[in-house]
N, C-alpha and C positions, 0 to 999 in steps of 0.2 A: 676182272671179269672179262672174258673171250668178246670181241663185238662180233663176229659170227661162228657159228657152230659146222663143224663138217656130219651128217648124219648118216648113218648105216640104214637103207630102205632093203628087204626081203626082196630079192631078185627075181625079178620076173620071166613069165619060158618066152615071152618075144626076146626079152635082152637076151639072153642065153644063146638064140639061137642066132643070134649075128655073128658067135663066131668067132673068128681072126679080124672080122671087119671092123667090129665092135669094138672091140680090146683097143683096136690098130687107132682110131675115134678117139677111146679114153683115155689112151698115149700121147695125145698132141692138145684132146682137150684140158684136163689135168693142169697139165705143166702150162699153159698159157693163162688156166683160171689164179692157178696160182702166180703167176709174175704179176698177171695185175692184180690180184691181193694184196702182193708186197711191193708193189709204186703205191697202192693206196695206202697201204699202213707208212710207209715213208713221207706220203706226202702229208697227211693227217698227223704225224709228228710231229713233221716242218712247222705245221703253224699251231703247234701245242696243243696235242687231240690228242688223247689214251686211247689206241683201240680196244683196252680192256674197259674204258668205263663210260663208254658212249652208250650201246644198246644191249642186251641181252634174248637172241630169237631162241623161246624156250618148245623144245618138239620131242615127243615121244619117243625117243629111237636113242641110239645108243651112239655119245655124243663123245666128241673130245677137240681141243680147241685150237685151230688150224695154226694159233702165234706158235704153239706147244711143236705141232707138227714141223713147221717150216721150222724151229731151235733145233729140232734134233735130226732133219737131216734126208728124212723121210717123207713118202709120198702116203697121202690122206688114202684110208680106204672109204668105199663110197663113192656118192652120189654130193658134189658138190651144190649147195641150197642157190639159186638165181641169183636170192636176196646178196651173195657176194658182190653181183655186178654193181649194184647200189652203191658200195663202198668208192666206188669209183666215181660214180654219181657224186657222192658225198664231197670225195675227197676234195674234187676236180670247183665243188663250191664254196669250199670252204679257202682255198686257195684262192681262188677270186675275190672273195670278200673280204678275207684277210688286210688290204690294207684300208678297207671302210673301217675296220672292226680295230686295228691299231691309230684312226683316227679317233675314233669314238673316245678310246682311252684316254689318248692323249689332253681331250674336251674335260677330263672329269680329274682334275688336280687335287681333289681332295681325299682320293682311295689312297691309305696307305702304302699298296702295295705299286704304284705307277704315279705318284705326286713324286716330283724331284727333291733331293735329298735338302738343296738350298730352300726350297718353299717350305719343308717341314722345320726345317733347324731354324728357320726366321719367321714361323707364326707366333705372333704378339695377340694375337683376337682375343684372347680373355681375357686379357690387361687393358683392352682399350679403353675399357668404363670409367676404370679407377686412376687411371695417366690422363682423364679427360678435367677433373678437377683442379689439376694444373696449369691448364692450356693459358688461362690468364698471367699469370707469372712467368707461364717463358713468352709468351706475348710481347710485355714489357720488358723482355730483358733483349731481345731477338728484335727490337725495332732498334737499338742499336748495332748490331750489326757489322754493318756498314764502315761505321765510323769506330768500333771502338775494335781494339786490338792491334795489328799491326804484325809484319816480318820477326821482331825478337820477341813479342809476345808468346807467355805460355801459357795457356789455356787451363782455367781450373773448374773442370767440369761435376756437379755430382749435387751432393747434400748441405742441410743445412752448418757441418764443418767448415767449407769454405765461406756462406750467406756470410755466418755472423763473426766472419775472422775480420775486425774493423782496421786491423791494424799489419793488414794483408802484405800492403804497397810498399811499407817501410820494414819487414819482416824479410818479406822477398825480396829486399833492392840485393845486389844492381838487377835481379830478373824484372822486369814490367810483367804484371801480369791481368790476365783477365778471366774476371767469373761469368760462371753459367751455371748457377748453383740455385736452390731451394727446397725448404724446410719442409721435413720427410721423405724427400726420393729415395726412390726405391729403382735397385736395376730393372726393373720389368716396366716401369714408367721412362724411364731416364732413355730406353732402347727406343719407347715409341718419340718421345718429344726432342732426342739430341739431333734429327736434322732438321728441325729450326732454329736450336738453339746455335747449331752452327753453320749455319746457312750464310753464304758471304761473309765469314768471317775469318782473319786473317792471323794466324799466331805461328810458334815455331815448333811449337811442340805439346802434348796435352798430358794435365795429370786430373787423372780419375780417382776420386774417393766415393763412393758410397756404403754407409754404416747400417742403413736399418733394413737389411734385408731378413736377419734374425734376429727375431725379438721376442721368443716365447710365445709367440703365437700361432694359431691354427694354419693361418697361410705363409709361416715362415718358409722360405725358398731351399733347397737342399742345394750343397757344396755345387752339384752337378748344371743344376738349373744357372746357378748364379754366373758359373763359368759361361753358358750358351747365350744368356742376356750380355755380359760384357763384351761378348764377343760382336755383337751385335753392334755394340756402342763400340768400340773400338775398328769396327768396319766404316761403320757411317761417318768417325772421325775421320777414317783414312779416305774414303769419299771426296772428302772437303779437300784435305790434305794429305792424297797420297805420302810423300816423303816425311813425315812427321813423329816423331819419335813419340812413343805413347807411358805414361810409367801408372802403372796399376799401385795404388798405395793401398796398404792393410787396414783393415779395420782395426780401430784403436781399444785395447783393453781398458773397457770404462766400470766405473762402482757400480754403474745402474744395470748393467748386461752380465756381470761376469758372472753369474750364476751358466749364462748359456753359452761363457766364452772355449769349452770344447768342438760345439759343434761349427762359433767364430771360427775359429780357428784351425779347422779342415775347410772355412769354407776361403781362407785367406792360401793355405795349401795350394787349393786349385787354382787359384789366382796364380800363384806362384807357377805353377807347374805351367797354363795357359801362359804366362811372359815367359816362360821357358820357349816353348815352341813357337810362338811369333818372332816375326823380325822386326828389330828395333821397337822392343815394348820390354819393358823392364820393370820388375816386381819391387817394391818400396816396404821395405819390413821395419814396423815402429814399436812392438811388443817390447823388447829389452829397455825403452828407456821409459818405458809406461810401470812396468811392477817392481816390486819392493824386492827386498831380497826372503821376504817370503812370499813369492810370485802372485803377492798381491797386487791392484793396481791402488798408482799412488793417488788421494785424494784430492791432496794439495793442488793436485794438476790439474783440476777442473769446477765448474763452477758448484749453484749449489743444485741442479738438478743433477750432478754427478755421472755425464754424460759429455756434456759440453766442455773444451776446453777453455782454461783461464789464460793468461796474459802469459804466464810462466809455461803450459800446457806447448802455447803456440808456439814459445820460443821457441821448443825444445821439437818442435814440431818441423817449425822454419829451418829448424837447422838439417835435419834429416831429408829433408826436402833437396834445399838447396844443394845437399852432399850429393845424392843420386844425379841432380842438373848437372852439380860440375863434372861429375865423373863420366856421364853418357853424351852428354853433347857434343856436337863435336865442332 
């Protein structure tokens, strides 16, 4: 839509009879209404203004729309409307205010389209309620701190798989290791509460498991989501300890899940794919020594909620573990 109109008015016998004078007038006035038309259509670009969809002056007379005119090269017949100079007017304000008006934005982080790409890919706000019920548990795990971990220590961040490994220390010798683990984490928790759980604390390197982000239910996470949560966690890891190798371990094919171990299973993919593209993070794949050779998983290997690893589970757990340490450390 034109923002002004050039209009054709019925020629009057004063104008007529000016003559050579007249003409000589609408020679030099013309071509100057128009230059400033077009500084104001340029400047009202500049600061992102359509002069097609600002105003529309609608007037009886036989119209056509001056953007039209200046494309093609030609001079407007007519009587140019005042209301052009306005555009100048306009322009000449909007250009002014223009950097109140990029401040304004800048105040308002929450519009999609001018919120920074880091503030949208790291909002956790709907998670906070449900990561709040934990706060006591890393509490107590996070007033240690301080004192527990150390330079060779690895760091075993996540779920109840690491809580209830009892038999952790002599599993993982010669690695020392240390837990920041609790029953039910979920990554969309684990993102808001891992910088306290590793707040002053000192290791060499960290392994991530988290298992229950799918589980048949309504708020299960999709492949994509779970990649932009770990991401998080594995940022706030590197926080703590920039140079620190990271290793993303798979979700374990268990009896109790594997009805939903398809959609597991793309969502271990993008894990995979994510330690693809970071530096020094490395993807831990435990599927093959979890299923039978009819790509069931084996029983034997877990307790009797059929979820939990057993003693034989862990072994076999430990070992795959420690094979990734040896191989990436360095």
């Amino acid at each position: 839509m034109p923002l002004f109109h050039v209009h054709r008015y019925p020629s009057e016998p004063a104008t007529r009879s000016l003559g050579i004078l007249g003409s000589a007038a609408r020679l030099v006035y013309h071509p100057v209404l128009i230059l400033g038309y077009a500084l104001s259509c340029t400047t009202l670009r500049v600061v992102g203004i359509t002069t097609r969809s600002v105003v529309q002056l609608s007037l009886p007379t036989q119209v056509f729309s001056l953007d039209d005119a200046l494309a093609a090269g030609r001079r407007p017949s007519g009587t140019i409307h005042r209301s052009l100079l306005v555009a100048i007017l306009v322009a000449s304000l909007c250009l002014t205010s223009a950097p109140a008006q990029e401040k304004t934005a800048n105040e308002r982080p929450a519009s999609p389209f001018i919120a920074s790409p880091f503030i949208v890919q790291n909002d956790l706000t709907k998670y906070a309620a449900d990561a709040a019920k934990w706060d006591n548990d890393v509490a107590k795990l996070a007033a240690n701190n301080a004192t527990d971990g150390g330079e060779e220590a690895i760091l075993c961040l996540g779920s109840s798989s690491f809580r209830l490994w009892d038999t952790i220390a002599q599993d993982m010798s010669p690695y020392k290791v240390v837990r920041r683990a609790y029953g039910g984490a979920k990554y969309c928790d684990l993102a808001i509460q891992t910088p306290k759980l590793v707040e002053g604390l000192r290791f060499r390197a960290a392994m991530i498991f988290i298992g229950n982000d799918i589980t048949g239910k309504e708020k299960d996470k999709t492949p994509e989501e779970i990649v932009r949560l770990s991401k998080i966690v594995m940022d706030t890891v590197r926080k703590q300890r920039p140079d620190a190798p990271i290793f993303l371990i798979a979700v374990t094919p268990s009896p109790l899940r594997f009805e939903h171990w398809p959609k597991i299973s793309k969502a271990n993919q993008s894990l995979e794919k994510l330690a693809v593209s970071e530096k020094e993070t490395f993807f831990v794949s435990t599927q093959s020594k979890y299923l039978n050779e009819q790509g069931e998983p084996m029983s034997e290997l877990f307790v009797k909620d059929m979820l939990h690893q057993n003693k034989a589970g862990y072994a076999i757990w430990s070992s795959i573990l420690k094979d990734a340490l040896n191989k990436n450390l360095k």
